[in-house]
KEMILO-704638 format. One line per field, with one value per residue (C-alpha): residue number from 1; residue in one letter; x, y, z. Coordinates in pm, 1 decimal, padded with zeros to 6 digits, always signed. Layout:
residues N
n <- (NUM / ...) .
res <- (a / ...) .
xx <- (X / ...) .
yy <- (Y / ...) .
zz <- (Z / ...) .
This chain:
residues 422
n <- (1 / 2 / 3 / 4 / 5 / 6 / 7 / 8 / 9 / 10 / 11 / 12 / 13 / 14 / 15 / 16 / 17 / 18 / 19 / 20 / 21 / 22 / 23 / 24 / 25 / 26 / 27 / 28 / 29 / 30 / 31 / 32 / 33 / 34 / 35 / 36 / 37 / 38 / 39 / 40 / 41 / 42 / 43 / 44 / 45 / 46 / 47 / 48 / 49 / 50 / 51 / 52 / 53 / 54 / 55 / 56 / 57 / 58 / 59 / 60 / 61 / 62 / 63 / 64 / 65 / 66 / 67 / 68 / 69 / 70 / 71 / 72 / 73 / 74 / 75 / 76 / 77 / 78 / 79 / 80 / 81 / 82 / 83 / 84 / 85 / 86 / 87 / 88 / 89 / 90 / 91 / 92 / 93 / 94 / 95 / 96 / 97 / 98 / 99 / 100 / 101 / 102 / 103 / 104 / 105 / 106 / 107 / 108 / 109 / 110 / 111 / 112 / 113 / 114 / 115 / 116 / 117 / 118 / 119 / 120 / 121 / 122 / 123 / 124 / 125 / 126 / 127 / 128 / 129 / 130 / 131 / 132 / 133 / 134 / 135 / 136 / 137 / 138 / 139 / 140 / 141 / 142 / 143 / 144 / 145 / 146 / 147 / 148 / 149 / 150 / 151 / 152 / 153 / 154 / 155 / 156 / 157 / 158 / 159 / 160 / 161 / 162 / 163 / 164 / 165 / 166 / 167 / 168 / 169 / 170 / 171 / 172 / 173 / 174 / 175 / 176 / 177 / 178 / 179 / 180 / 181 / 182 / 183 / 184 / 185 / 186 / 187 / 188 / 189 / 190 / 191 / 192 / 193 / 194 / 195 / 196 / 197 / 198 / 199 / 200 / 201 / 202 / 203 / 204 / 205 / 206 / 207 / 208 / 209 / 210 / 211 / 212 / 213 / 214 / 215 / 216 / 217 / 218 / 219 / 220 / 221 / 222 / 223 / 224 / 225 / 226 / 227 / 228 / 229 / 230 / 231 / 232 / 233 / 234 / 235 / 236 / 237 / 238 / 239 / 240 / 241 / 242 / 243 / 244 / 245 / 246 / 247 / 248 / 249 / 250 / 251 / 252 / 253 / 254 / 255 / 256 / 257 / 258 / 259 / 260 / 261 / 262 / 263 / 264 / 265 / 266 / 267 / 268 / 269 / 270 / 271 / 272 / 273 / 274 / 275 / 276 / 277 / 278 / 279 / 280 / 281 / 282 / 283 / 284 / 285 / 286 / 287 / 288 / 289 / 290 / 291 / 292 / 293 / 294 / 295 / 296 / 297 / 298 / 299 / 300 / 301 / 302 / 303 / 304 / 305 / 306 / 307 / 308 / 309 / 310 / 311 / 312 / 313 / 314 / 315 / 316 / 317 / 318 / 319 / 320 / 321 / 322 / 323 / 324 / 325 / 326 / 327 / 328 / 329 / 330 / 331 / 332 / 333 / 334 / 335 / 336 / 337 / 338 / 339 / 340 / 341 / 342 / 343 / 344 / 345 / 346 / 347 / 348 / 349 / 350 / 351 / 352 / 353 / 354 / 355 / 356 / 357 / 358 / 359 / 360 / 361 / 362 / 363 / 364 / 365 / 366 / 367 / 368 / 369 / 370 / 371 / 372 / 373 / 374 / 375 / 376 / 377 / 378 / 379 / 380 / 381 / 382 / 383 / 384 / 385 / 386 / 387 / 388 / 389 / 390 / 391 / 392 / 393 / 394 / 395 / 396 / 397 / 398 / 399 / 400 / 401 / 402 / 403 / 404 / 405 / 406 / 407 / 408 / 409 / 410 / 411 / 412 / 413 / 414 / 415 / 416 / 417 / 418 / 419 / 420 / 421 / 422) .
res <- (x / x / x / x / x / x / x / x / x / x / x / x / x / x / x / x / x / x / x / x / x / x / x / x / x / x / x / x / x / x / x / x / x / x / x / x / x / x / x / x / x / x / x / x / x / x / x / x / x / x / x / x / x / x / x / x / x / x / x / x / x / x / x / x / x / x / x / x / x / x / x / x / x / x / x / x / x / x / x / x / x / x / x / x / x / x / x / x / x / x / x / x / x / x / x / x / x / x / x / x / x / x / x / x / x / x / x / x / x / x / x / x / x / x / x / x / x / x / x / x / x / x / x / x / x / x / x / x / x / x / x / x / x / x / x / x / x / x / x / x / x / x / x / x / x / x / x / x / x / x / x / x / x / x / x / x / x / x / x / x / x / x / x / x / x / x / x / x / x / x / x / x / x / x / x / x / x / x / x / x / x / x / x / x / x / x / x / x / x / x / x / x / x / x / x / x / x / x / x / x / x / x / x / x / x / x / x / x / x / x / x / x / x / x / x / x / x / x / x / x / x / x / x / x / x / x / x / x / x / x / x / x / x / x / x / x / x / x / x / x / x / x / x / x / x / x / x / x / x / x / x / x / x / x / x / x / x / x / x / x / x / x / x / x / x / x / x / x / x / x / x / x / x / x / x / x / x / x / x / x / x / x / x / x / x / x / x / x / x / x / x / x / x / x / x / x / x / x / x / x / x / x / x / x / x / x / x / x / x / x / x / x / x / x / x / x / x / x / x / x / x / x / x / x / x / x / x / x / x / x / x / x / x / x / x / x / x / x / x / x / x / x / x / x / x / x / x / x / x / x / x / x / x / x / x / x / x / x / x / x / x / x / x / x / x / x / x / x / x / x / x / x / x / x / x / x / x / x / x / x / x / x / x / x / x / x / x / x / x / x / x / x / x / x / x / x / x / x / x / x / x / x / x / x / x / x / x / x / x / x / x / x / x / x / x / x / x / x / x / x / x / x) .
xx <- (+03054.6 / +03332.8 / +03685.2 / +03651.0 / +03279.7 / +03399.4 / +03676.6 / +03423.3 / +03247.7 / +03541.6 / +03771.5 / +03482.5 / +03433.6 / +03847.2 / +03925.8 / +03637.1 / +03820.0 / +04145.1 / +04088.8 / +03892.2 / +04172.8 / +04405.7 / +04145.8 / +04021.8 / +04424.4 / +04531.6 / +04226.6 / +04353.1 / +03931.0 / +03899.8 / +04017.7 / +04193.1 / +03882.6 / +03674.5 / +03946.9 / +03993.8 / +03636.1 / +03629.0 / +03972.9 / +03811.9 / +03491.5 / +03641.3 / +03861.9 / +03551.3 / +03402.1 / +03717.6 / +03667.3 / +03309.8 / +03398.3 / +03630.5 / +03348.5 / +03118.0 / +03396.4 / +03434.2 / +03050.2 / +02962.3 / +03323.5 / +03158.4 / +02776.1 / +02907.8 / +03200.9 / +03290.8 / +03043.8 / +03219.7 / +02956.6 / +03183.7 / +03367.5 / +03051.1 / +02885.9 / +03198.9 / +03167.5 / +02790.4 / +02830.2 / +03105.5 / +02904.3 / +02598.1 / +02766.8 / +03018.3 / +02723.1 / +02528.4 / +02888.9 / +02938.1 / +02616.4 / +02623.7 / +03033.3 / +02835.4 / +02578.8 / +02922.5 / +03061.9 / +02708.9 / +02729.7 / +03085.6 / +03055.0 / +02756.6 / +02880.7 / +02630.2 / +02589.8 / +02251.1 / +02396.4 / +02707.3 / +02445.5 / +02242.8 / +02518.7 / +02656.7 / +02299.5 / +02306.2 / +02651.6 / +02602.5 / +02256.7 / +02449.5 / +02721.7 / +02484.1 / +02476.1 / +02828.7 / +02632.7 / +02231.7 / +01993.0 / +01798.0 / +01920.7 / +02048.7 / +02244.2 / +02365.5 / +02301.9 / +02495.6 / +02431.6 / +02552.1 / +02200.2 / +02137.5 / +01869.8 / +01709.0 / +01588.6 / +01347.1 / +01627.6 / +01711.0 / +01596.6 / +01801.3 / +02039.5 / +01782.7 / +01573.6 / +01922.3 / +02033.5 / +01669.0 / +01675.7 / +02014.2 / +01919.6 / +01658.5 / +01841.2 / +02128.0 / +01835.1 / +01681.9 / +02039.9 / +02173.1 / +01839.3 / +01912.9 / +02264.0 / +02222.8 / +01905.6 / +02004.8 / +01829.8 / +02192.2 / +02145.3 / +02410.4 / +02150.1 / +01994.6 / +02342.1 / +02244.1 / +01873.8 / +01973.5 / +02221.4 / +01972.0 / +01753.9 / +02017.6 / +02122.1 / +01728.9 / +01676.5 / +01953.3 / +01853.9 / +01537.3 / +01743.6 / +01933.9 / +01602.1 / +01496.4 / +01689.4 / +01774.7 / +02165.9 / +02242.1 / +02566.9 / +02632.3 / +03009.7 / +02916.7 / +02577.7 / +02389.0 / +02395.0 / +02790.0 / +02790.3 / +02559.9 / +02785.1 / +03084.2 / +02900.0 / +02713.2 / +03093.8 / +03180.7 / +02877.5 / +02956.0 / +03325.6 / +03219.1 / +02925.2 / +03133.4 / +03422.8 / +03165.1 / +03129.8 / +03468.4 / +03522.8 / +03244.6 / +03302.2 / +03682.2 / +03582.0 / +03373.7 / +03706.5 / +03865.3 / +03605.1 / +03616.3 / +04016.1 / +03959.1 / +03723.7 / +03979.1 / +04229.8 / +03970.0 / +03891.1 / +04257.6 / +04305.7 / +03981.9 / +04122.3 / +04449.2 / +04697.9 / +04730.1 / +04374.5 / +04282.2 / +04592.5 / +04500.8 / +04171.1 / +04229.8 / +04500.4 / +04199.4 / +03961.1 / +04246.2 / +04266.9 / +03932.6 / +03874.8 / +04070.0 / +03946.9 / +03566.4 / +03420.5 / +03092.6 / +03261.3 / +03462.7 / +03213.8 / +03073.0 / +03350.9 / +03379.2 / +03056.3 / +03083.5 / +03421.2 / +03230.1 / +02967.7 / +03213.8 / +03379.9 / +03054.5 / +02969.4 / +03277.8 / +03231.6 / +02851.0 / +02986.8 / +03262.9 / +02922.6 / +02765.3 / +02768.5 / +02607.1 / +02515.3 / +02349.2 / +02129.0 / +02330.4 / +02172.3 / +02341.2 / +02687.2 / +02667.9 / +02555.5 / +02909.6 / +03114.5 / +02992.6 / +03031.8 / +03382.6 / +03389.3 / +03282.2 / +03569.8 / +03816.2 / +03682.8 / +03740.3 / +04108.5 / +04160.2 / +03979.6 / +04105.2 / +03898.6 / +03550.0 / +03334.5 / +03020.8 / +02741.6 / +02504.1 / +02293.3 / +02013.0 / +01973.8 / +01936.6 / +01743.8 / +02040.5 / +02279.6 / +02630.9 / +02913.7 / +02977.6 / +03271.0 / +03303.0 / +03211.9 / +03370.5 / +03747.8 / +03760.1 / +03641.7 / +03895.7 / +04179.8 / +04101.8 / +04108.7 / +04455.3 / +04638.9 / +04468.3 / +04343.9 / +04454.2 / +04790.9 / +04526.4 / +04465.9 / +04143.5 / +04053.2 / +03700.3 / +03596.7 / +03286.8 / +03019.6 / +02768.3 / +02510.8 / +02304.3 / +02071.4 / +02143.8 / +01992.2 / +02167.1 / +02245.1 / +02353.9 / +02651.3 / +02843.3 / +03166.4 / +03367.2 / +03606.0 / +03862.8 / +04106.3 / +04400.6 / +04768.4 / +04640.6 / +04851.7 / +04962.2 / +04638.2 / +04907.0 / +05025.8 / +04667.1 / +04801.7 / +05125.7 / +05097.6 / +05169.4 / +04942.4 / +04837.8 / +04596.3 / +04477.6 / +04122.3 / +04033.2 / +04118.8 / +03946.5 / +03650.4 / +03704.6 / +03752.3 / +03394.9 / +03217.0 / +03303.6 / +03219.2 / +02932.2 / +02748.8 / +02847.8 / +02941.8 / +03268.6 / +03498.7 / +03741.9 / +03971.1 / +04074.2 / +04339.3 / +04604.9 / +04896.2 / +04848.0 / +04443.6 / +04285.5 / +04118.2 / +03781.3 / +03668.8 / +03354.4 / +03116.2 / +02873.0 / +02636.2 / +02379.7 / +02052.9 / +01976.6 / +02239.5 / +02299.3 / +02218.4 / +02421.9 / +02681.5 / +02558.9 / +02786.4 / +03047.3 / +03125.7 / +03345.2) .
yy <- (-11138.8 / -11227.8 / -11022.4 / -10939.2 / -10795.7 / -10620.1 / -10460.6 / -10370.6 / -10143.8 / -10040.7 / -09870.4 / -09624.5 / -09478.4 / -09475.4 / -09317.5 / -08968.3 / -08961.2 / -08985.6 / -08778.8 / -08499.8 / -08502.8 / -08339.6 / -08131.0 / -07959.9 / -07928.5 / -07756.9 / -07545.5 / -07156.0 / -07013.8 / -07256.2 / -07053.8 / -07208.6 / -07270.8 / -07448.4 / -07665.3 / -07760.5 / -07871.7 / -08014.9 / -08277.0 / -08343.3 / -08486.5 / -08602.2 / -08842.1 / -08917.6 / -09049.3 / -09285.6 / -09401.4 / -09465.6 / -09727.4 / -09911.8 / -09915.6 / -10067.3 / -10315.2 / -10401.2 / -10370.5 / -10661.2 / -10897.9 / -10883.3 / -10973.9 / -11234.5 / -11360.0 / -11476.1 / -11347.4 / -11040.7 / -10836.5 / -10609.8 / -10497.1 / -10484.2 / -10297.2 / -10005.4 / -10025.6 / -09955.3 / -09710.7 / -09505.2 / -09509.1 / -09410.0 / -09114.5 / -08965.7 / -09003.5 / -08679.2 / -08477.6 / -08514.5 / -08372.6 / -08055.7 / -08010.6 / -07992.0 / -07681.9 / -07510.3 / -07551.5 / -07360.2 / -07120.7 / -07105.1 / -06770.9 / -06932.5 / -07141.0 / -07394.3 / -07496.0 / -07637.6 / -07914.9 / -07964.6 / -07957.2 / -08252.6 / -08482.2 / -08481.6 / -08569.1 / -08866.6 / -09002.6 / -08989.6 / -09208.7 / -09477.8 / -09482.5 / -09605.9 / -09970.0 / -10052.6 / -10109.2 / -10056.5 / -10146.3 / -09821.4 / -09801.2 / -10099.4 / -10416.1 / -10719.3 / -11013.6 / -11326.6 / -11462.2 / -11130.9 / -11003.3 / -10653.4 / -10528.2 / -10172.0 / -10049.0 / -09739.5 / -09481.2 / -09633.9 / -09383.2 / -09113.9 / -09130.0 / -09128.4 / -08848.4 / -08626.7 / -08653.4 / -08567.2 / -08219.6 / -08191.7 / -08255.5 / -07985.7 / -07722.3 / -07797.4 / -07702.8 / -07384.6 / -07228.0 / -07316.4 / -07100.9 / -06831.8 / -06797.1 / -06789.8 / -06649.0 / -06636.1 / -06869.5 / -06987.0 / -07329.6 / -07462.7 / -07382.7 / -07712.5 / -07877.7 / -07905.8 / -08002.0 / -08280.1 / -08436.2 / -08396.3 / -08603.7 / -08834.4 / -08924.9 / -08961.8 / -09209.0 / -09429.3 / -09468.1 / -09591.9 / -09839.7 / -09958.9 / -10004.8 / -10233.1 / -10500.7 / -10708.8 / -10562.0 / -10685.6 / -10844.4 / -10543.1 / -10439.5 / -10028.8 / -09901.5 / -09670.5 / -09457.5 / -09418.2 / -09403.6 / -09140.2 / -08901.9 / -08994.0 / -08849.5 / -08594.4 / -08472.9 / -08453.8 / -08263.7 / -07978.4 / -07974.4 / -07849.3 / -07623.2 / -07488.3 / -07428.9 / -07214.9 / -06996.2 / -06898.6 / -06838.1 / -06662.8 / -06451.2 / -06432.2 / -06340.0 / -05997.3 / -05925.4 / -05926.1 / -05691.6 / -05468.4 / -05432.8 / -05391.3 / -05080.9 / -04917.8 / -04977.0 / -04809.5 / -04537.4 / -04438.8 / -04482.1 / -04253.9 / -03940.2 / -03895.4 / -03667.8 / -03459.9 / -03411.8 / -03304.1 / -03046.9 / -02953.9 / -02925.2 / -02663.2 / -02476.7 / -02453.8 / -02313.6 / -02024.9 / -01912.2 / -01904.9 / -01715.7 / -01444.1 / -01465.5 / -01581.6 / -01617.2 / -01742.1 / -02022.2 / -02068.6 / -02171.2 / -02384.3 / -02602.3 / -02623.4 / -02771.0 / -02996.5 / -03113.6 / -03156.6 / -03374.4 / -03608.8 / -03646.3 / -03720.7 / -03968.0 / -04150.4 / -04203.4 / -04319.1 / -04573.1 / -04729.2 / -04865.2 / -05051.3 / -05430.3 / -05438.7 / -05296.8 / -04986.2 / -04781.9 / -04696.4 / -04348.9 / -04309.8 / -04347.0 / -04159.6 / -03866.0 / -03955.9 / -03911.7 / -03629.7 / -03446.8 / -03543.8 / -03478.6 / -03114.7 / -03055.2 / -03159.5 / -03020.2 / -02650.9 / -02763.7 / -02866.3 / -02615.9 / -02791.4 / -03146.7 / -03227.3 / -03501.3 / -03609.2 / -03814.7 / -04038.8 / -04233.6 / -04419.0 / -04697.9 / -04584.1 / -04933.2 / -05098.5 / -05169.0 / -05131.5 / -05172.4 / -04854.3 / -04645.5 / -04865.4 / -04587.8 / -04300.4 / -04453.1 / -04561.4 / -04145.9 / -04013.5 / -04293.4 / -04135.5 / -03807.8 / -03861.9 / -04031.9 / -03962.6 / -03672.7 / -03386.4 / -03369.5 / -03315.7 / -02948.8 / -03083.0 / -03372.7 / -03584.0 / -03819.5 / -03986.1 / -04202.6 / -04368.8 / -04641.7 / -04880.6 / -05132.5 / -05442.9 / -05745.0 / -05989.4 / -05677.7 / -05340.4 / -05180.8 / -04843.1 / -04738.5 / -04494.6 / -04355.0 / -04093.2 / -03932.0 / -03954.7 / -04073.7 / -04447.2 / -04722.3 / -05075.0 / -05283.4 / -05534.8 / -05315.7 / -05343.1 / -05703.4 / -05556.1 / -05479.4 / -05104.9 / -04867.2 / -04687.8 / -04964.4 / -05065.0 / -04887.7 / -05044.1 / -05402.6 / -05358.0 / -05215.5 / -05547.3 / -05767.8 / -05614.8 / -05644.2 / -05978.7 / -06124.8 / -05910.0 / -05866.7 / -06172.7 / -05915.4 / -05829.8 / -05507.0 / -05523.7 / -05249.8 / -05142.0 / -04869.9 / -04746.6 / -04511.1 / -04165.5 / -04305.8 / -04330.7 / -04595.7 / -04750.9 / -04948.7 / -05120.7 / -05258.8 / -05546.1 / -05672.4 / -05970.4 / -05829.2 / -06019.7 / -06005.9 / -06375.3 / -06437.8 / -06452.8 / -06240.6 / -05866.6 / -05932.5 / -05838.8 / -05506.9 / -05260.4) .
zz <- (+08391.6 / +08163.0 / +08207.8 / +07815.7 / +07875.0 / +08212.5 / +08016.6 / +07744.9 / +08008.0 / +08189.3 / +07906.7 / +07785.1 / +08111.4 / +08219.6 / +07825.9 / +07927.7 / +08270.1 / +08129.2 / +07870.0 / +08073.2 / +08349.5 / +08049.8 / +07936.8 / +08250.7 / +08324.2 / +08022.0 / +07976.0 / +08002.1 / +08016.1 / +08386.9 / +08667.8 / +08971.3 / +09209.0 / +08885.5 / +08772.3 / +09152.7 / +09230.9 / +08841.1 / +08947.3 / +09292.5 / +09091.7 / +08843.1 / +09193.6 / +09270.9 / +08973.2 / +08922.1 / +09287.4 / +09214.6 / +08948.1 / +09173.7 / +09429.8 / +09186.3 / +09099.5 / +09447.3 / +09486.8 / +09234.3 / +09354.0 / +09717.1 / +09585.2 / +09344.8 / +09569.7 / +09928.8 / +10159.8 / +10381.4 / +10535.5 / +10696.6 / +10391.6 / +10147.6 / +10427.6 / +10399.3 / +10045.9 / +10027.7 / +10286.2 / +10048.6 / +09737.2 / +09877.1 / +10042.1 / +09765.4 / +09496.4 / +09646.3 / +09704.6 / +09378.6 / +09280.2 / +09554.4 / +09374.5 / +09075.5 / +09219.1 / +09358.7 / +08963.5 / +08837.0 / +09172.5 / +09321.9 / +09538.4 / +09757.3 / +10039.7 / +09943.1 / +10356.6 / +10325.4 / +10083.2 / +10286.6 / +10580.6 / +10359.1 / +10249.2 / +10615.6 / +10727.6 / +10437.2 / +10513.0 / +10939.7 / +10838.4 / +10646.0 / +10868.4 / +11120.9 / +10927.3 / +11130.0 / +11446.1 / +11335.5 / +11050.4 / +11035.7 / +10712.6 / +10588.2 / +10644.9 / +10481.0 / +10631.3 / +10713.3 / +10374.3 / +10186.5 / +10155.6 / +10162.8 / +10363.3 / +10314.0 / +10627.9 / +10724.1 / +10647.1 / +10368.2 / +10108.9 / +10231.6 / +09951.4 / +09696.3 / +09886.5 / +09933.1 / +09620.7 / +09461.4 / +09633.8 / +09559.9 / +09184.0 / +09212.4 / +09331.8 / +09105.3 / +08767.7 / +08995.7 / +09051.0 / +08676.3 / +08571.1 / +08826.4 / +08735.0 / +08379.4 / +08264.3 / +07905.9 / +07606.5 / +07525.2 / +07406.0 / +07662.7 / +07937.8 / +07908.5 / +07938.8 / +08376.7 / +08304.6 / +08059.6 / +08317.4 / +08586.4 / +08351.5 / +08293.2 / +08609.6 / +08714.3 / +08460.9 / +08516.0 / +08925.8 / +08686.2 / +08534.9 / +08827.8 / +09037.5 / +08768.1 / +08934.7 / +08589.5 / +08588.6 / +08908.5 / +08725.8 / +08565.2 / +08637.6 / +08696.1 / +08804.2 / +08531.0 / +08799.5 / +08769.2 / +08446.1 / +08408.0 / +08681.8 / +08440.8 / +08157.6 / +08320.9 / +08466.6 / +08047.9 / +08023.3 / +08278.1 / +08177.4 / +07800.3 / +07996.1 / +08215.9 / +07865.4 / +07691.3 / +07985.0 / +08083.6 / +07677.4 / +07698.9 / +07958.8 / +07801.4 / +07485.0 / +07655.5 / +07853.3 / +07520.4 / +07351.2 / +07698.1 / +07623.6 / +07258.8 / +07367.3 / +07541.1 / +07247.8 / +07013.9 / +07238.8 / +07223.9 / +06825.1 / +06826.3 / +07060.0 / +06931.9 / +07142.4 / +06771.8 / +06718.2 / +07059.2 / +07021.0 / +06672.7 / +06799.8 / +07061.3 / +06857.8 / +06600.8 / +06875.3 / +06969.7 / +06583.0 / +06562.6 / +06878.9 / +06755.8 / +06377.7 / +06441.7 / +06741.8 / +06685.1 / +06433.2 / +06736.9 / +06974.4 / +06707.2 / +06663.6 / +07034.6 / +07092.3 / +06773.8 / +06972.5 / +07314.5 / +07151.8 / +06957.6 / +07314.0 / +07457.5 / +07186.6 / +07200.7 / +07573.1 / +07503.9 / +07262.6 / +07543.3 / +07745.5 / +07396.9 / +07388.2 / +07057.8 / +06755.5 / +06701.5 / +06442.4 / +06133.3 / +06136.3 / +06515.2 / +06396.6 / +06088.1 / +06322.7 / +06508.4 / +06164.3 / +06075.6 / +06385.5 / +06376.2 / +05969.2 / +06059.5 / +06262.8 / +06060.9 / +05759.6 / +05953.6 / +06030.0 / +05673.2 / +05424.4 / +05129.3 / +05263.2 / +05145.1 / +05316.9 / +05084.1 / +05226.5 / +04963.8 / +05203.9 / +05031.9 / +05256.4 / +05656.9 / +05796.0 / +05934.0 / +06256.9 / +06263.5 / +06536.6 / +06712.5 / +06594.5 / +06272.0 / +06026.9 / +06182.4 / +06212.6 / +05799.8 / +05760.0 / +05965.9 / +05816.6 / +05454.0 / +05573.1 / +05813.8 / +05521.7 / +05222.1 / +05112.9 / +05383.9 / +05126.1 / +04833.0 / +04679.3 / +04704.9 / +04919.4 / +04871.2 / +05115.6 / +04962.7 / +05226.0 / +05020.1 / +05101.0 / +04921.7 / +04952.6 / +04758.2 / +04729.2 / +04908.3 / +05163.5 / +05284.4 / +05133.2 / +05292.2 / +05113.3 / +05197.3 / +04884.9 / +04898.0 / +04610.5 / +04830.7 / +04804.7 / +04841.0 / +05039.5 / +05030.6 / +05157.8 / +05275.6 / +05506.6 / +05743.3 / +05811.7 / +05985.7 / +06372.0 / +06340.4 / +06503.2 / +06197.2 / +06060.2 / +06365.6 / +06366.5 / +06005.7 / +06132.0 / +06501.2 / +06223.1 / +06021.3 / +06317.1 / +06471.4 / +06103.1 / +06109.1 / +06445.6 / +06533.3 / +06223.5 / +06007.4 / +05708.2 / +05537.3 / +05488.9 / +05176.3 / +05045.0 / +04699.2 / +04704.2 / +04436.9 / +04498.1 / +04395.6 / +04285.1 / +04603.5 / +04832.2 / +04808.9 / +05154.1 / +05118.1 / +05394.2 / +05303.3 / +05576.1 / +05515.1 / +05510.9 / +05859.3 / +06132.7 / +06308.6 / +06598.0 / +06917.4 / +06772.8 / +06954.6 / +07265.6 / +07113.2 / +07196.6 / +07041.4) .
């Protein structure tokens, strides 16, 4: 083949190994072990195309059994590692020692062509002949294949679309051992076969990108819980709380004992809400705001919480209704003579609406942007609306007029988007 034509083939394949050498390296979702075994492949694919190289130059060229015979003997032993490095990226806690157990097996039988033809041999006139072991390669790397698709099943079982990412490159690489039996690309600088582990390496580096995001994006949501939790159970309130339980003790002891179990169940539902990866009923955490509305509404005589649900059939986040209640009563209408905080709900056409109006002191809406701690609740709510439920949460507040926030959520939440967490 003509240099321009090999050069042709040969910059595609060094540009994706070039270019995935940077990306697996800089990549901050890859831990340690995975971006190991990912450069040791990715080695081995660049290795493979100098093999072919020197593959085809030994065919073509002077006859040198010796040398082709190493050659041969390299390829058809790294091509199966690479494929069992492969299972260990889908499953890296197994010790995989059946496939190390099969590619020794496969590499001790082509060693064997130094000094026997059992499996093959090239001849005096640089002809290679495939003896009785000769399949072994093919027959290795066809289990190998196999297991590769059952443990990419077993260690996903989802119906994320990046499932079939493993099956399609076990399809690839099966088709181009198709193409390379064919025998007409015989001059053909790099095997299909190469090509397709090149590719197929690509593949599992974007694969194995969505899962660590993934699985970085929950440990996100898991931290964001635990900030939530504490905006939620404020040292004040719990004090407050119990100072209001001692008044009323002495003043009215049955009221007393009412407050305290309102305050044990919005304990108990705050917990419940830590272990909720997705949305619930709407009717669930309205249930949660006013058992916390209650409470403060005996702390604060002058405070009025009004409920005008007319539209129940809906999800939201946990904790997203309760916080944007307890921000309008905290600091806006608890300075009031007389304080309204007004839920409503309504069903719209493009959607579900909940807002949540007070007659408080109002605030700059600016100031939610800032990274102070008393906003944070209404943008973890926002952040949540957003990314779990595809909606929107907008605020309209003037000083000394009062604040308006209003939900909107499409009528039909997207998928893939109820992993979220709080």
């Amino acid at each position: 083949m003509e240099t321009k034509y090999m050069a042709f083939v040969l910059l595609p394949l060094i540009l994706q190994i070039i270019g995935l050498t940077f990306a697996v390296v800089i990549d901050p979702y890859i831990g340690r072990k995975h971006r190991r075994i990912m450069l040791t492949i990715i080695a081995l694919d660049f290795s493979l195309i100098v093999i072919d190289y020197l593959a085809l130059w030994l065919k073509t060229g002077r006859s040198l059994p010796v040398a082709r015979t190493i050659v041969d003997i390299y390829g058809y032993s790294v091509r199966p590692l690479i494929l069992l490095l492969f299972a260990r990226i889908v499953s890296p806690k197994l010790k995989h020692w059946q496939g190390w157990l099969l590619v020794g097996l496969n590499f001790a039988v082509h060693l064997t062509a130094l000094v026997s033809p059992v499996c093959f041999t090239i001849t005096a006139d640089n002809q290679y002949v495939r003896g009785p072991l000769g399949y072994s390669c093919h027959v290795v790397s066809g289990i190998l294949l196999l297991a590769l698709v059952c443990l990419t099943l077993r260690e996903l079982r989802t119906k994320k679309a990046e499932t079939w990412i493993p099956v399609f490159n076990a399809l690839l690489i099966v088709a181009s051992v198709g193409m390379d039996s064919l025998g007409s690309f015989d001059s053909f600088p790099v095997t299909f076969l190469t090509i397709a582990i090149v590719s197929s390496n690509l593949f599992y580096y974007t694969w194995l990108h969505l899962q660590f995001a993934r699985a970085h994006e929950r440990a996100l949501m898991a931290e964001q819980r635990i900030q939530i939790m504490m905006t939620q159970i404020q040292p004040h309130f719990l004090f407050n709380t119990i100072a209001t339980f001692k008044v009323l003790a002495r003043r009215d002891p049955a009221k007393a004992e009412e407050v305290a179990d309102r305050f044990g169940l919005y304990l108990r539902q705050n917990l419940d809400s830590l272990s909720v990866n997705g949305c619930i009923p709407f009717e669930k955490e309205l249930e949660h705001t006013k058992t916390y509305a209650d409470i403060e509404m005996v702390r604060f005589e002058n405070v009025q919480v009004e409920y005008d649900v007319q539209d129940r059939d809906f999800s939201v986040p946990p904790l997203s209704l309760q916080p944007l209640v307890e921000n309008a009563i905290r600091h806006g209408v608890r300075v009031r003579e007389k304080g309204v905080v007004r839920v409503s709900t309504r069903r719209r056409e493009n959607g579900h609406e909940i807002t949540v109006a007070d007659n408080g002191k109002g605030f700059d809406v600016t100031a939610i942007e800032k990274a102070d701690g008393k906003h944070i609740g209404v943008r973890n709510v926002r952040e949540r609306i957003e990314k779990m439920c595809g909606g929107a949460l907008t605020i309209e507040s003037r000083p000394d007029r009062g604040t308006t926030v209003t939900i909107r959520l499409p009528l039909t939440a997207p998928e893939g988007r109820e992993d979220g967490g709080i």
